[in-house]
N, C-alpha and C positions, 0 to 999 in steps of 0.2 A: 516473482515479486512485483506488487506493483503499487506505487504513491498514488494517493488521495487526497482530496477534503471533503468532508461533510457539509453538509448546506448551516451546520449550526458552525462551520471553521476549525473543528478537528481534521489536521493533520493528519492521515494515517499511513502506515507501511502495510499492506495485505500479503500474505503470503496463501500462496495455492499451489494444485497441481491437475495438470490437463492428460487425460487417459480418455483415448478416443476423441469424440463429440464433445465429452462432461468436462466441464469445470467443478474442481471439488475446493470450495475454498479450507486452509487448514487453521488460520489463525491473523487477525489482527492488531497492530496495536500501532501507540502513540511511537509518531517518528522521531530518530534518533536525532542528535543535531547536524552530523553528518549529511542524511536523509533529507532533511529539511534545504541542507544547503544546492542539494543534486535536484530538489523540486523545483527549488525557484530557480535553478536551470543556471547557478554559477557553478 
């Protein structure tokens, strides 16, 4: 998993998964507030 922003300031959670060389990503969305708190790095 890994946190984001978008250059328009969406927040995102991304989830993926690495086989081999590939990154496949599985699913995005808006971060929880939890998420939000572990981004801004409290």
């Amino acid at each position: 998993m890994a946190l984001g922003e978008t250059s328009a300031g969406r927040r995102l959670a991304f989830v993926f998964t690495v086989r081999g060389a590939r990154v496949r990503f599985v699913t995005a969305y808006a971060m929880t507030p939890q998420q939000q708190e572990i981004y801004e790095g409290g």
